[in-house]
Steps between C-alpha positions, in 0.01 A plus 500: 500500500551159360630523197508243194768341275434691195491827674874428590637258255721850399684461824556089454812599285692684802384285788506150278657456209787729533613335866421154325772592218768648726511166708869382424256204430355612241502285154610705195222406344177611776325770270492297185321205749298830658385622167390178348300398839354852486402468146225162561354775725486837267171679327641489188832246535699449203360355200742225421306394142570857409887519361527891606405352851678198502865667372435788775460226747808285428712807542372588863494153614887398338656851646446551881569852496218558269270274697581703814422866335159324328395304832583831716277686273198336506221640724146397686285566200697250252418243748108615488406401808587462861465070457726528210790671708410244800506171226869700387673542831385156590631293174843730572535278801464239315810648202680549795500215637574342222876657465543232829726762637496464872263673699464793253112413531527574836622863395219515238250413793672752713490778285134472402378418867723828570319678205127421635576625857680794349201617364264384687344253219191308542708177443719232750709255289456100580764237457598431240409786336115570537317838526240527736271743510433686786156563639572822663599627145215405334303674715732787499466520117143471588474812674752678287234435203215664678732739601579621145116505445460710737750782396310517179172556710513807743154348644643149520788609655292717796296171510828332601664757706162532718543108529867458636474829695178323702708149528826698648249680743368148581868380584536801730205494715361136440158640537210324350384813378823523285482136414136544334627810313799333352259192354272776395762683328637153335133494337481821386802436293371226344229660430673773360703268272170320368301854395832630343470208255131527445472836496250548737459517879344225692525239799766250473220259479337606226831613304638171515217380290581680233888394555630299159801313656391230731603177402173344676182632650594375870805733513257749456269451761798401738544911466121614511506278829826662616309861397195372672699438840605854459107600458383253754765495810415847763681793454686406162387661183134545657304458873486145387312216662614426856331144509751395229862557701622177602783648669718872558695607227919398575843583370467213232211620379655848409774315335296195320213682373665825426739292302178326302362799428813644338603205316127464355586800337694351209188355377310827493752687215712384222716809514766297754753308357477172688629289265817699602510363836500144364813596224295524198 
């Protein structure tokens, strides 16, 4: 499982920021320049036009000890989101940095580099100080979405299981047989997803016209097409029409249109959480 930044930001303090302060490098003064970068990036940062606010805020930022106990407390959901925590731990290089103590940047960079790898985080770090997203997480997330879905569903989640269980039988025997099934078995899940969220059974065809979410009518029929190949190509979801096979089936196609058929899935519900996978 790739996992995200807000789902471990409570671990940043013991793997980070704690190292980062024990360097005999350290500046006396880190947590107070920690605590005021992290504020620029909070859900509800101190209201400086408010006096309550304001006198609560000179005291943490003119006492380091304080700044250290308020910075160590704060957690994921005071940032809000997981761009906020990125946009933090990216201006902290920057704080850093700007102590011109040298190389403690380098130990910043170390430590969070460290951090992702740790845990397996769907993030690499670019000089400077840059974090890229990784597209092996996002489609990680991806899954783990529809995943979720499917623990809610018992039906959904036989859908699924009947699915992988035909693609591992595939990898085994590399039969075309197996191949077929596992493409099959990718559109019946789909299919499953899209009469869930109408509430009636149907063909993926005829489900996905009645699908709210597509951001233009030629994504749509780029799936009724895919669902039609299904239909159409021998042995698949139906006899089909021999005349129409341009070629055999191969390994790609297992993996490519499998794949399609999955991912068109987040179209047919609003019950996953994608805006998750993209830290919002």
């Amino acid at each position: 499982m790739i996992g995200s930044l807000f789902d471990y930001w409570k671990y940043t303090w013991a793997d980070v920021w704690s190292p980062l302060a024990r360097s005999r490098k350290a500046p006396s003064d880190l947590f107070i320049g920690l605590y005021t970068a992290a504020c620029d990036h909070l859900r509800n940062p101190p209201d400086l036009q408010n006096e309550s606010d304001y006198k609560q805020f000179q005291l943490i930022v003119n006492e380091p000890n304080q700044a250290k106990g308020t910075f160590e407390h704060i957690q994921a959901p005071d940032f809000g989101t997981e761009t906020a925590i990125i946009g933090f731990m990216e201006s902290a290089f920057v704080t850093i940095l700007d102590f011109e103590i040298e190389r403690y940047e380098k130990l910043y960079r170390w430590l969070v580099r460290s951090f992702l790898r740790k845990y397996n985080l769907r993030y690499r770090v670019d000089k400077p100080f840059r974090f890229r997203l990784m597209l092996p997480g996002v489609f990680a997330d991806f899954y783990d979405n529809l995943s979720r879905l499917n623990r809610a569903d018992q039906h959904l989640s036989t859908l699924m299981s009947d699915f992988e269980q035909t693609l591992g039988a595939y990898v085994r025997t590399k039969q075309a047989c197996d191949l077929k099934g596992a493409i099959a078995r990718a559109s019946i899940y789909a299919e499953g997803v899209a009469a869930k969220t109408y509430g009636e059974s149907g063909t993926l065809g005829a489900l996905s016209d009645h699908m709210a979410y597509w951001p233009h009518v030629t994504v749509k029929e780029s799936l009724k097409k895919l669902y039609g190949f299904c239909s159409d190509y021998p042995g698949i979801r139906h006899a089909g029409n021999p005349e129409s096979k341009l070629r055999d089936l191969e390994a790609r196609d297992a993996v490519v249109i499998c794949l399609l058929l999955v991912s068109f899935s987040g179209y047919l519900t609003n019950d996953a959480r994608l805006e998750e996978v993209v830290g919002l």
